[in-house]
C-alpha positions in Angstrom: 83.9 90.9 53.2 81.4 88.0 53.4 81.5 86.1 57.0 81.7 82.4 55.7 84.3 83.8 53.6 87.1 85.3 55.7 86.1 81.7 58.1 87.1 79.8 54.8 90.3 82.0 54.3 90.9 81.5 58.1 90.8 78.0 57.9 92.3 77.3 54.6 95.7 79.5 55.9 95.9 77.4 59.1 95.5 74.3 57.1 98.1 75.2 54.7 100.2 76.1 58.0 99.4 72.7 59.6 100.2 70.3 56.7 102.4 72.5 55.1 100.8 72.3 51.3 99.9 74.7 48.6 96.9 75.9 48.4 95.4 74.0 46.2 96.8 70.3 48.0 94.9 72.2 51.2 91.7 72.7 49.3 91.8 68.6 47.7 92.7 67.5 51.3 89.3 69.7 52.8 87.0 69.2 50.4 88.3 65.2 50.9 87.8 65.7 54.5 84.4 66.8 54.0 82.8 64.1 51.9 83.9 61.6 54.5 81.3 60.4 57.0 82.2 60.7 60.6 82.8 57.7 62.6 80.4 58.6 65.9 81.7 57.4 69.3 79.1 57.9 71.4 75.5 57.0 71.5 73.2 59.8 72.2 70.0 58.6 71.9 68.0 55.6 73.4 68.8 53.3 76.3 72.7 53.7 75.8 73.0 57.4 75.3 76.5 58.5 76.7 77.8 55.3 76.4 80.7 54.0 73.7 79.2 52.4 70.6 82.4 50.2 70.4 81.5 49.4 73.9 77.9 48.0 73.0 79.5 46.8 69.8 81.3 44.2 72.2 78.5 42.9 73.9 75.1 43.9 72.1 75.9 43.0 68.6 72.8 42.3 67.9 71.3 45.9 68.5 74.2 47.4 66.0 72.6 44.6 62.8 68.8 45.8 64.0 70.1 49.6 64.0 71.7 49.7 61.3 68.6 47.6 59.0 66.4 50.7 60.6 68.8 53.2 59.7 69.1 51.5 55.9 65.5 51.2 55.5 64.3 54.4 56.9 64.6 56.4 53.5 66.5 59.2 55.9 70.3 60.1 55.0 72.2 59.2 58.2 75.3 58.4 56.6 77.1 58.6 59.6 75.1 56.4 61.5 75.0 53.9 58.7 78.9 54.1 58.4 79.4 53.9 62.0 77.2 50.7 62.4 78.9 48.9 59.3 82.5 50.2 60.8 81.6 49.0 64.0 80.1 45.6 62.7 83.3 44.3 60.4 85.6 44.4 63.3 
């Protein structure tokens, strides 16, 4: 039996366990859950590595527009970071 496989039946059974769904609501709910960026926390690169992004959201506001206008016009798919920064800058 493939490796990624028996993981995926793993996970799928615990799933199905955890929300307590057929099969097939557990494999719409995953496949939802993994087309959804993440929401990052944590910086963990630059000046504020380690440190709360809804943290310098509060008082560097300004760094969150001129990231994210870098992250948009980059060309690179950092869909997380770009989701993050918007998320960050409606609030």
């Amino acid at each position: 039996m493939n490796v990624l496989y028996a993981l995926l039946h793993h996970l799928l059974g615990d799933f199905m366990r955890l929300r307590n769904c057929t099969e097939e609501a557990a494999i719409a709910e995953m496949e939802k859950i993994t087309t959804t960026p993440l929401l990052l926390r944590k910086f963990n690169f630059g000046k504020y590595r380690g440190r709360s992004i809804g943290e310098i959201a509060a008082t560097e506001r300004g760094y969150l527009q001129w990231l994210l206008g870098q992250k948009l016009d980059s060309g690179e798919n950092d869909e997380n970071w770009i989701y993050t920064l918007r998320h960050y800058l409606t609030q």
